[in-house]
C-alpha positions, 0 to 999 in steps of 0.5 A: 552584804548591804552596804550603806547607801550613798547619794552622790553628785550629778556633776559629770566630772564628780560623778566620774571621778566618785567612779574611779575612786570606788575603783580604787578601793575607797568606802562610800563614806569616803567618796561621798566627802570628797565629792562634797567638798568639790561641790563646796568649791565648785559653790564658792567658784560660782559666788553662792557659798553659804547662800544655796545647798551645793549638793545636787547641783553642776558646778561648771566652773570646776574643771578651770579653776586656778591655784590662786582660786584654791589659795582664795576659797582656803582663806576664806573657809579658814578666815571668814567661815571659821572652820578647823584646819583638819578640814580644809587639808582634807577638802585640799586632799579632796582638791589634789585627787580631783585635780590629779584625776582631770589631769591623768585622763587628759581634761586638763595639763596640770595640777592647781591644787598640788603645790598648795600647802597644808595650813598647819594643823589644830593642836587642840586638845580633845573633849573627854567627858568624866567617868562619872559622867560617862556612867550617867549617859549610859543609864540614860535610857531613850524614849521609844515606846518600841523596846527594841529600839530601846535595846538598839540605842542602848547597845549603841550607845554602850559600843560606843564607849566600850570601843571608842569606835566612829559613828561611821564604823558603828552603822557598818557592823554587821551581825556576822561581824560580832563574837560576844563568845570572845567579846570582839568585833570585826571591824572595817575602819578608814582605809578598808583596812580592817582590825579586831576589837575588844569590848567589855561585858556591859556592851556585851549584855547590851548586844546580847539583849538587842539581839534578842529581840532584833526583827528578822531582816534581810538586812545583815547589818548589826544596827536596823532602823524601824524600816529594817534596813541599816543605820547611816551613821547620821542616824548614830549621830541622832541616837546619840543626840537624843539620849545626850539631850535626856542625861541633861549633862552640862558639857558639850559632846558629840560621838566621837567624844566617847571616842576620846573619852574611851582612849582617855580613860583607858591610858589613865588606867594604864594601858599602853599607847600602842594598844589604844593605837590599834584599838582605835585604829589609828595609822601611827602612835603619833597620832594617839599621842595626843590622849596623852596631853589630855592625861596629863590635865587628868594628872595634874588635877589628881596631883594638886588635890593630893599633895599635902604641902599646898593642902597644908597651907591652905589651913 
């Protein structure tokens, strides 16, 4: 079946690691992130971070680099250029596999990235959007003058929540991969490792009705674009943005929120941690734990505009 289409480096070394990594079983997706994440190093190497684009270009200086230069660009991507903890360790993730990969085929005698160790990680609670909210997002309707298109993006944007899927998981569905008999979708998570999904009965009527006037395609992918072939999950990430941006909600949100507002929703409702575990796809419960620190806000709120003793003595 058509899978999504990546671009890649043209850094030799890149090019013939992204290889071996396709070899071992990784996703396009996930090869084409780590490929950019050595090109994001291999700019910092050459003294150009943040002043040209890294994709695209040779970056010569990669194969030599350091621990002290691996040590340097984590401190400076977490101290200067802000980003999170979650992703540096997966550019160092990317660095190890890279490093491990020169060193196995003889380019060079060791590691420098192995002994770097992880920078602890963001305990941040997740961005949940209200029920309420949710609803209104969901009514939202996208502007095409295109019905079908319409369609599409309404039937994504309903699986997002129905599913608490990742944008990527949703530009990888194929038509062949849904069951709306049973209401369940086969779905390819990180990994490779595929799982069974439920969705509810208004993500069903949604698909059901894009379904209905999905133009003929060669293509097996659930989601066309107007050229006829699939979505990339940037394209998700779009549809998102531009009903997002309609539904004029006054908090920030991005796909993956519908993720977490999915789980959130659900474990308030009282399902169970390792039922959302296997629903969102996540390794271990440890990991879905956290919907239950943004719960616990849900809760305390309900608790505090409930109890009659402090309402008594606001009077």
């Amino acid at each position: 079946m058509p899978r999504p289409k990546v671009v890649f480096a043209t850094d030799p070394a890149l090019v013939e690691w992204a290889g071996y990594l396709h070899g071992r079983g990784r996703s396009e997706l996930s090869i084409a992130a780590y490929v950019g994440d050595l090109e994001l190093f291999g700019a910092y190497l050459a003294g150009v971070l943040g002043k040209v684009p890294a994709h695209g270009k040779r970056w010569p200086q990669l194969p030599k680099a350091s621990a002290a230069h691996i040590r340097q660009f984590v401190q400076e991507l977490i101290g200067s250029r802000g980003y999170k903890r979650s992703a540096v360790r997966r550019k160092l993730a990317a660095l190890r596999s890279f490093y491990g990969f020169l060193r196995r085929t003889g380019k060079r005698a060791d590691n420098p990235a192995a002994d770097i160790e992880n920078p602890g990680r963001d305990k941040l609670i997740p961005r949940v959007l209200k029920e309420r909210d949710v609803a209104v997002l969901l009514r939202t309707s996208a502007t095409w003058k295109t019905p079908w298109l319409r369609l599409r993006d309404r039937a994504i944007m309903e699986l997002l929540y129905a599913s608490g899927l990742r944008r990527g998981e949703i530009a990888a569905l194929n038509v062949a991969d849904l069951d709306l008999a049973t209401r369940t979708l086969r779905v390819m998570g990180k990994g490779r490792k595929q799982r069974l999904v439920i969705i509810n009965r208004a993500a069903a009527d949604a698909l059901r009705a894009y379904l209905g006037v999905r133009p003929r395609s060669s293509d097996g992918a659930l989601f066309l674009g107007h050229t006829g072939h699939r979505l990339s999950p940037r394209h998700v990430w779009e549809i998102f943005r531009r009903i997002y941006a309609l539904a004029k909600l006054d908090v920030k949100a991005s796909p993956h929120t519908l993720r977490h507002s999915f789980a959130t929703h659900l474990l308030e409702r009282g399902v169970d941690l390792v039922t959302i575990q296997e629903l969102l796809g996540h390794e271990s419960v440890a990991t879905t734990q956290i919907y239950t620190n943004v719960s616990f806000e849900h809760k305390k709120r309900v608790y505090d505009e409930a109890h009659p003793r402090d309402r008594e003595m606001e009077r």
